[in-house]
Structure formats: structure tokens, C-alpha cells
C-alpha positions as CSV (number, residue, x, y, z in Angstrom):
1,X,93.0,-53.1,174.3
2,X,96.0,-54.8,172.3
3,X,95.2,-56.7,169.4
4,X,95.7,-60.6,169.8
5,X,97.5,-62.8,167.2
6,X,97.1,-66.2,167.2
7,X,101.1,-67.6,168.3
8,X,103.0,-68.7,165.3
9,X,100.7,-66.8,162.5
10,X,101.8,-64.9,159.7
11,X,100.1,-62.0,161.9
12,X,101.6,-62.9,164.5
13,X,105.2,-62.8,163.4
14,X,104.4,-59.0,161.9
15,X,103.6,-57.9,165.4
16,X,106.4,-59.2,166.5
17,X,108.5,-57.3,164.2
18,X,106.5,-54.6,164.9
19,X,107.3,-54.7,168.3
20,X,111.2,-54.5,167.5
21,X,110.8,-51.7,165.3
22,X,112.2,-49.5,167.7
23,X,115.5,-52.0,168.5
24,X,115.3,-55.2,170.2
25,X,115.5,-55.7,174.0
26,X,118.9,-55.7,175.7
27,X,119.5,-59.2,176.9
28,X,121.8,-60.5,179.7
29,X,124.5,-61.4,178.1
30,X,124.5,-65.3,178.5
31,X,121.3,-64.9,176.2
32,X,123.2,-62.5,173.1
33,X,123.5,-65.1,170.4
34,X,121.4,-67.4,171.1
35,X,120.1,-68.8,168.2
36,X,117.7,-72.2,168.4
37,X,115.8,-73.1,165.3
38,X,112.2,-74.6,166.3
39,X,110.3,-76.8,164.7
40,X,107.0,-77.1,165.6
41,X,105.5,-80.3,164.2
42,X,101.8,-80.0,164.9
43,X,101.3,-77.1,162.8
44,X,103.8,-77.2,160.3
45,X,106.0,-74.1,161.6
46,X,109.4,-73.5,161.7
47,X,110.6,-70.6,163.3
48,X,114.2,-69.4,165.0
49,X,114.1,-68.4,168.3
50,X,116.5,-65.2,169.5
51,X,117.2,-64.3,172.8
52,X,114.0,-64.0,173.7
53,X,111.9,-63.7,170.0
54,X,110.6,-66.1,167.3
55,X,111.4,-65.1,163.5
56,X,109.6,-67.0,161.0
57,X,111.7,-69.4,159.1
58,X,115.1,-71.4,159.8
59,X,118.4,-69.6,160.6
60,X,121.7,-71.2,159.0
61,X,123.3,-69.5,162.4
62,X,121.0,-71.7,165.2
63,X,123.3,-73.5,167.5
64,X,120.4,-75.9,168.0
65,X,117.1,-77.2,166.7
66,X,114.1,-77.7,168.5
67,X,111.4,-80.3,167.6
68,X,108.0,-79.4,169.9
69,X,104.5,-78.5,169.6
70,X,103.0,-75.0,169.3
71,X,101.3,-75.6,173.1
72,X,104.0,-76.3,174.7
73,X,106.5,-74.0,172.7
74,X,103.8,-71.0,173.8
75,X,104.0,-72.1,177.1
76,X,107.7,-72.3,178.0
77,X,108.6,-69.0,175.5
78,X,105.5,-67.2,176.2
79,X,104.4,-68.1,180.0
80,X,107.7,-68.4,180.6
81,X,107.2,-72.3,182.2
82,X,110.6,-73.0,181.4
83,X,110.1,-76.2,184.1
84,X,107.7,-77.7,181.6
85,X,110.1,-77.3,179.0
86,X,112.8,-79.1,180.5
87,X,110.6,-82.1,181.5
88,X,108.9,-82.4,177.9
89,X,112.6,-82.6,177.1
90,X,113.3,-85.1,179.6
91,X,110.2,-87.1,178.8
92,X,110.7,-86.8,175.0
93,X,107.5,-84.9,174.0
94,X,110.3,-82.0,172.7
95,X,113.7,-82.8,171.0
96,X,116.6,-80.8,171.1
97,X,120.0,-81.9,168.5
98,X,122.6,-79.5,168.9
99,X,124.4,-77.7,171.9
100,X,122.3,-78.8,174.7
101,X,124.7,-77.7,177.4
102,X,124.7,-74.0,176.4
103,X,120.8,-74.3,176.2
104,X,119.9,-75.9,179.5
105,X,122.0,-72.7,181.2
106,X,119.2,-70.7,180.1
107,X,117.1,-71.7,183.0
108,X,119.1,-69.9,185.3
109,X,119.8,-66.5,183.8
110,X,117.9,-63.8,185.1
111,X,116.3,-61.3,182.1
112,X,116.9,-57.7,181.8
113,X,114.4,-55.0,182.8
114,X,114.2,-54.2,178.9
115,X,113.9,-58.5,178.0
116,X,111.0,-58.2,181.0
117,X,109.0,-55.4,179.5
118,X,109.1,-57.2,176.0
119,X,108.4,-60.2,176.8
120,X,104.9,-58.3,179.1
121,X,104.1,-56.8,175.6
122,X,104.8,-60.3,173.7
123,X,102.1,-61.7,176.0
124,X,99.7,-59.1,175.5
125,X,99.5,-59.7,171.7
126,X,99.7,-63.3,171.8
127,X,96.4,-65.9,171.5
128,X,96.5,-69.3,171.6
């Protein structure tokens, strides 16, 4: 069995690097560069968001930044409810400043096999 981390720990963000140790996933290539710095209010977390990863800390590089909350950040980039995502946007419960044309394309682009198989192993270590 795979050990869990609780999403958005220090923990957390090692086995994520632990899990690119051996390269990162290819990504379709509407994804390459995407860079969206996330903050992620209700548990005093900021964290960049790439491709289809979270690194701890803010990137000077993010296109974007992201104000949500750790539930509803694990459930679009983790479970994958994008549909959520773009309704807490529409509604207000997230905020996005930057280029939110590029970023509302992500919705339609279809992910690798490799981007599929990390983000399978990406759920298996992740607790809420």
C-alpha cells in the first residue's frame, strides 16, 4: 500500500518531488509552460502549479495566480473536477488575476498517457 500525505504538506510536496525523480511527465503541449501560482487561503499555502504538479512556494514565472481553498484546489487538480473549478470561478469562491484566457483552454486539452499515469500515482499518495 502507498503511503498517504496529507495534500499541501511539507510531506506531501517531498513525495511529489519524489515522484519526479525520475523526469517529469510529458505533457500535451498546450499544457508545457503553464505556470499558475496558487494561493490557498484557508491554510496559509502558496504553492505553483505546473502542468500538472504543485511546488511549494511562488514562481516569479506564473502567468497567473490563483486565490482558492485547499478542498476545492484538491478536488479540481487532484480528482480532476475541472467543472467545479470553473464554477467556483464563476461564482467567486476562487479568483484568478492574470491570463485567464490561456487558462480556461485547459479544460479541453486531453492529457498524455505519461500526464495520466502521474496524475493515478499523485492520487494514490494524496489524503485530504
Amino acid at each position: 500500500m502507498t503511503d498517504k500525505h496529507d495534500f499541501l504538506s511539507e510531506s506531501w510536496f517531498g513525495a511529489v518531488k519524489g515522484l519526479l525523480a525520475d523526469g517529469e511527465p510529458e505533457l500535451p503541449d498546450a499544457l508545457r509552460g503553464i505556470v499558475v501560482n496558487m494561493d490557498v487561503q484557508d491554510v496559509g499555502v502558496q504553492a505553483t502549479y505546473r502542468g500538472c504538479w504543485l511546488e511549494p512556494g511562488f514562481s516569479d514565472d506564473a502567468e497567473a495566480t490563483l486565490t482558492t481553498t485547499k478542498q476545492l484546489a484538491y478536488d479540481v487538480l487532484i480528482m480532476k473536477n475541472l467543472a467545479l473549478g470553473v464554477r467556483a470561478m464563476a461564482s467567486g469562491k476562487a479568483k484568478l488575476k492574470g491570463n485567464k484566457t490561456k487558462l480556461m483552454k485547459l479544460r479541453a486539452i486531453r492529457p498524455s498517457a505519461a500526464q495520466e499515469a502521474f496524475e493515478l500515482q499523485l492520487r494514490e499518495i494524496t489524503a485530504i
